[in-house]
One Martini backbone bead per residue (centre of mass of N, CA, C, O) as a GRO file, in nm:
protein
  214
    1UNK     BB    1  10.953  23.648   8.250
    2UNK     BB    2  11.008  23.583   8.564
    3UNK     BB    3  11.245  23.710   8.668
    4UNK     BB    4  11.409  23.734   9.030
    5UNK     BB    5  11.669  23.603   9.009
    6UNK     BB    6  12.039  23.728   9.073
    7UNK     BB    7  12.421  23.639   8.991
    8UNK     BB    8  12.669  23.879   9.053
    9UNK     BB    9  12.938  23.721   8.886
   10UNK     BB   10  13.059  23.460   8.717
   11UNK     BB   11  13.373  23.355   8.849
   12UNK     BB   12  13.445  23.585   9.027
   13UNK     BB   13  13.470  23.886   9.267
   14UNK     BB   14  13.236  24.113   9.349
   15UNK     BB   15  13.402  24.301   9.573
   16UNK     BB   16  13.588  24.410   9.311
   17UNK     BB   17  13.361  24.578   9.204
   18UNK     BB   18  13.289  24.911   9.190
   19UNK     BB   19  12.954  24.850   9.109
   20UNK     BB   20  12.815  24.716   9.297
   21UNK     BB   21  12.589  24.847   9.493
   22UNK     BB   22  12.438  24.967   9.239
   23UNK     BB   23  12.343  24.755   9.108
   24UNK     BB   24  12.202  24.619   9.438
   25UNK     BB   25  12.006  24.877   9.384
   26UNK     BB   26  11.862  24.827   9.119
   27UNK     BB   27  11.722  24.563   9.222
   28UNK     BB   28  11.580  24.657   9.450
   29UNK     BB   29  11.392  24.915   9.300
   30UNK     BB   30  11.258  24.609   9.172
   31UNK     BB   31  11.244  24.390   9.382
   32UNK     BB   32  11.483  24.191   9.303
   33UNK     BB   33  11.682  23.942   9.364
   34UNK     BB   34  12.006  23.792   9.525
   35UNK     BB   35  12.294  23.609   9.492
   36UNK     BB   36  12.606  23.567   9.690
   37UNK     BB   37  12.935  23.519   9.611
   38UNK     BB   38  13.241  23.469   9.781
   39UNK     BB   39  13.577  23.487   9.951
   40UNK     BB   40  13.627  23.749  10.123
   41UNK     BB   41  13.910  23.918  10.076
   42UNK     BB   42  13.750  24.168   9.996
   43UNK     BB   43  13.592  24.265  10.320
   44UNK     BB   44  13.515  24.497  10.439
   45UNK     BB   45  13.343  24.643  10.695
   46UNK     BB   46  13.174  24.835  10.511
   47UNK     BB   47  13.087  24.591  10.301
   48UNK     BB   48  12.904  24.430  10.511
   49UNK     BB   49  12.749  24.685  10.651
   50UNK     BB   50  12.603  24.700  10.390
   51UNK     BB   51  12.479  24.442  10.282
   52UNK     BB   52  12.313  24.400  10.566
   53UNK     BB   53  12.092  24.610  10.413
   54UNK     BB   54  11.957  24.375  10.219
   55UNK     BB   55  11.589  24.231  10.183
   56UNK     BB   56  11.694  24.132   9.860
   57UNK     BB   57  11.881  23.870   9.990
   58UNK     BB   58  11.891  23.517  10.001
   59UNK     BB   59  12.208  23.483   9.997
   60UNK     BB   60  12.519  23.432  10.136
   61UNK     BB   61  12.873  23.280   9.942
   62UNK     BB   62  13.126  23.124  10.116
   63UNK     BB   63  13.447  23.049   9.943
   64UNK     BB   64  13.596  22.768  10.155
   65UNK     BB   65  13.820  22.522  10.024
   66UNK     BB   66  13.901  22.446  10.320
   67UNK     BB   67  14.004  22.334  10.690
   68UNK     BB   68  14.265  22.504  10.652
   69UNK     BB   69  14.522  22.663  10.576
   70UNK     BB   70  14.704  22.453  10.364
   71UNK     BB   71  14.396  22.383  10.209
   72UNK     BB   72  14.349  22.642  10.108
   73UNK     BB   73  14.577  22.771   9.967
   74UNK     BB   74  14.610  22.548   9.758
   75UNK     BB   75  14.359  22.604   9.634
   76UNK     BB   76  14.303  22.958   9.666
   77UNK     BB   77  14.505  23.168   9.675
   78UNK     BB   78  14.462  23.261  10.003
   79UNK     BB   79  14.438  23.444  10.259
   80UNK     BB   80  14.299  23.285  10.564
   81UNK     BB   81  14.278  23.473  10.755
   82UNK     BB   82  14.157  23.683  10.640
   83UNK     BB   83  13.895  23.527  10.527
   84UNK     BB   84  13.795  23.472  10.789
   85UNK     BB   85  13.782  23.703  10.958
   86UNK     BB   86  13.566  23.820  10.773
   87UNK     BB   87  13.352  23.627  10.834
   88UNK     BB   88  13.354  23.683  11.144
   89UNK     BB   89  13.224  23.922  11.112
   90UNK     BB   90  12.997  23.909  10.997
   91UNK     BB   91  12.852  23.669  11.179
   92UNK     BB   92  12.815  23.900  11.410
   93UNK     BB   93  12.614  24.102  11.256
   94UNK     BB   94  12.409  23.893  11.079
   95UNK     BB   95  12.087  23.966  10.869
   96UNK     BB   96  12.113  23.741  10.679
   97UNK     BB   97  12.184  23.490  10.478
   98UNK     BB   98  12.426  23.235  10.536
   99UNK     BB   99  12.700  23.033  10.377
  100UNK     BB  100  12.949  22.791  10.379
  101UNK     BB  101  13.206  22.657  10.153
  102UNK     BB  102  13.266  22.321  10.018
  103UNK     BB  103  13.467  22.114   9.832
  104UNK     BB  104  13.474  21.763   9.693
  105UNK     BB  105  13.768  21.739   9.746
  106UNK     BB  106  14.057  21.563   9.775
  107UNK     BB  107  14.145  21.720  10.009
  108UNK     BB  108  13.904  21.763  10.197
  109UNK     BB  109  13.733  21.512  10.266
  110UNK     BB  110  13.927  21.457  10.550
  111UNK     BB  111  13.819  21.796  10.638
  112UNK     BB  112  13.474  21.789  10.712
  113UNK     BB  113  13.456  21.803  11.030
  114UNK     BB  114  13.641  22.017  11.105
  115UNK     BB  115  13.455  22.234  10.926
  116UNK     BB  116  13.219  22.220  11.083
  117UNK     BB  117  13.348  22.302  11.352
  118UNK     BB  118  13.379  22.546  11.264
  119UNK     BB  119  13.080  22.671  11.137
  120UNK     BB  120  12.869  22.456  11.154
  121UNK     BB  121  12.551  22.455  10.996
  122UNK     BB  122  12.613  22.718  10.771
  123UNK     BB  123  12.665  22.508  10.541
  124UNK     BB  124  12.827  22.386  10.206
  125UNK     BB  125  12.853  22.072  10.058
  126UNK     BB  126  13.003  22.057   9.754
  127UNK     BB  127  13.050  21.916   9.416
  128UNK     BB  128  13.295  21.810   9.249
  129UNK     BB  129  13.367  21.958   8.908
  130UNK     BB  130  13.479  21.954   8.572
  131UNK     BB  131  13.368  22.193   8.379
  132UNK     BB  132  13.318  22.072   8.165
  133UNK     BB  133  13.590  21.841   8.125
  134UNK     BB  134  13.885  22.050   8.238
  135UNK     BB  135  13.846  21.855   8.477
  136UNK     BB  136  13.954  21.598   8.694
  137UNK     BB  137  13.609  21.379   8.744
  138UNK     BB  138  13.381  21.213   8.832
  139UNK     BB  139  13.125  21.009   8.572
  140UNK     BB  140  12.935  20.952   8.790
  141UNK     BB  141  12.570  20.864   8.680
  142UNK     BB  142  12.319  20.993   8.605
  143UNK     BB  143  12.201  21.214   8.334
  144UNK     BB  144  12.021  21.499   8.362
  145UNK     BB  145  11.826  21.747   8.334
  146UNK     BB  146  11.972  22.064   8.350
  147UNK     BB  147  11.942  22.348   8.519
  148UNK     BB  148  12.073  22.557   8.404
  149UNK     BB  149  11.960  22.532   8.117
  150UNK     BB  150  11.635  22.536   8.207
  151UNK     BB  151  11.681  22.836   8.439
  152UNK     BB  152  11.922  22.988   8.288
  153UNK     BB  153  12.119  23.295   8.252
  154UNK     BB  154  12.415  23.326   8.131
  155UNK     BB  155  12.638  23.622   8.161
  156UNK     BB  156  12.851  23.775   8.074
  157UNK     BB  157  13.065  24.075   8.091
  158UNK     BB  158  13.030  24.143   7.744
  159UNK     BB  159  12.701  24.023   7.676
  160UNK     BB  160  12.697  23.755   7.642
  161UNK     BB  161  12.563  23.424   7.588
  162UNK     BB  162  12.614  23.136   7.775
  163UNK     BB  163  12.566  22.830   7.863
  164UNK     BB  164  12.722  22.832   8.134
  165UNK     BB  165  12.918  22.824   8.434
  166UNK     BB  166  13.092  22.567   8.320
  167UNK     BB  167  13.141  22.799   8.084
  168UNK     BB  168  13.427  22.993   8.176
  169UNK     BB  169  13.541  23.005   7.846
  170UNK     BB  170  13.276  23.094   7.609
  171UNK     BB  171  13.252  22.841   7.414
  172UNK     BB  172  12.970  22.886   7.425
  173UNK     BB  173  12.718  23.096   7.210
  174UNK     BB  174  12.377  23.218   7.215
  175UNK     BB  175  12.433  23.527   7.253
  176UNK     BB  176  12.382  23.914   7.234
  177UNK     BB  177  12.279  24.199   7.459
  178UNK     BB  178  12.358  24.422   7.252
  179UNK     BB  179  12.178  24.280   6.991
  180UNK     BB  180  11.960  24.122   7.224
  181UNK     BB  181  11.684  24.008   7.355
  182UNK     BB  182  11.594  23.789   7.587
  183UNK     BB  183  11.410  23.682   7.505
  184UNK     BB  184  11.556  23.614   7.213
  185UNK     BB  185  11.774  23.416   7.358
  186UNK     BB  186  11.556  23.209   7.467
  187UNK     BB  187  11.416  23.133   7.207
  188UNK     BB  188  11.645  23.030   7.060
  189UNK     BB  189  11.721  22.801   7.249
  190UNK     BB  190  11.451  22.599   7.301
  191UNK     BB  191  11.564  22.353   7.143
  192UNK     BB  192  11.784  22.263   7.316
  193UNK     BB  193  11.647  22.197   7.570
  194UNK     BB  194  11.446  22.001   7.430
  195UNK     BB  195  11.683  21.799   7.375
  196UNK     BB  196  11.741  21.774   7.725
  197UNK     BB  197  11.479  21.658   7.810
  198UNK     BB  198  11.508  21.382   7.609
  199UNK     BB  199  11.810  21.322   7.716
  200UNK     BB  200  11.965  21.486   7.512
  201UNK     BB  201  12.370  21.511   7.532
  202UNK     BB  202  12.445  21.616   7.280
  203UNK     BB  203  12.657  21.861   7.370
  204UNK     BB  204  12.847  22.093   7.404
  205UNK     BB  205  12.989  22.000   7.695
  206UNK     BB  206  12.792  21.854   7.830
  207UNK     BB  207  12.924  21.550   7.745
  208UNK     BB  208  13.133  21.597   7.969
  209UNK     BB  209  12.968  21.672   8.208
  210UNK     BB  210  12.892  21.623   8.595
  211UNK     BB  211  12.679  21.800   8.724
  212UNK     BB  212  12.408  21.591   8.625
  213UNK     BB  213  12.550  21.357   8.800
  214UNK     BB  214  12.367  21.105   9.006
   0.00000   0.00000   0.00000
């Protein structure tokens, strides 16, 4: 189906899966890359240097929300020293791909100068969204088709076929790949997406999301 790269996570922490690496590798032997986002948290010096072993890897988005201490950890709940610390292990090392992202929440904003300080260039500063509907952000901008709905196919943890990425508790199930193949659930959502390109945006969750507006 022309499908080339994975996105091995979706709302989780990928380096606590105990078989990310078999995954992996199961995608290098078929030639198909991959993106991977971490909070680095739990990247041990292991980890970094297997990870930077992978020729078939798009790039590494480390998701670092705060531009300091305190407005990392009020973000994150996680321990600030720590997740920065395996960041610049990893860039020291580093043979792959990788930018540093942070979000444009109402924290963030003031903090967005001091952030390029700390990282440089190779930095990504993402639109803060409200997750179809369930976080308070703002909705403005004009509505267009959605990449996520009309070239992604975003897989659940245990096989449902959701969505997308901003459905994070699954409310929308569009097939289950344990009863379905890809094809068959891509195919079966055809209309759905036709009525995304032709503008109509009355879809749940869809209709609520600010994802798509700019």
């Amino acid at each position: 189906m022309g499908v080339r790269t994975f996105t091995p996570f979706l709302n989780g922490e990928p380096f606590l899966f105990p078989r990310l690496f078999e995954w992996l590798d199961h995608l290098k032997e078929r030639n198909l890359n991959f993106t991977l986002y971490t909070n680095a948290s739990t990247m041990t010096k292991e980890k970094v240097d297997k990870i930077n072993t992978y020729d078939n890897i798009n790039e590494i988005v480390f998701s670092f929300h705060g531009f300091d201490k305190e407005s990392y950890e009020k973000q994150m709940g996680i321990n600030y020293e720590q997740s920065k610390t395996n960041i610049e292990y990893f860039i020291s090392i580093a043979k792959i791909p990788y930018r540093v992202y942070i979000l444009t929440s109402d924290i963030n904003i003031s903090g967005i100068d001091k952030f390029k300080e700390t990282w440089g260039d190779k930095i990504f500063i993402g639109k803060y969204v409200n997750w179809a509907g369930k976080r308070p952000a703002s909705m403005q901008g004009i509505q267009h088709p959605c990449v996520r709905l009309l070239s992604e196919m975003t897989v659940y943890w245990d096989g449902r076929v959701n969505l997308c990425c901003m459905d994070s508790d699954a409310g929308v199930i569009l097939g289950d790949l344990n009863k379905q193949s890809v094809r068959e659930v891509w195919e079966a959502n055809q209309p759905m997406r036709n009525k995304h390109k032709a503008l109509d945006f009355n879809l749940e969750l869809c209709k609520n999301c600010n994802f798509n507006r700019y």
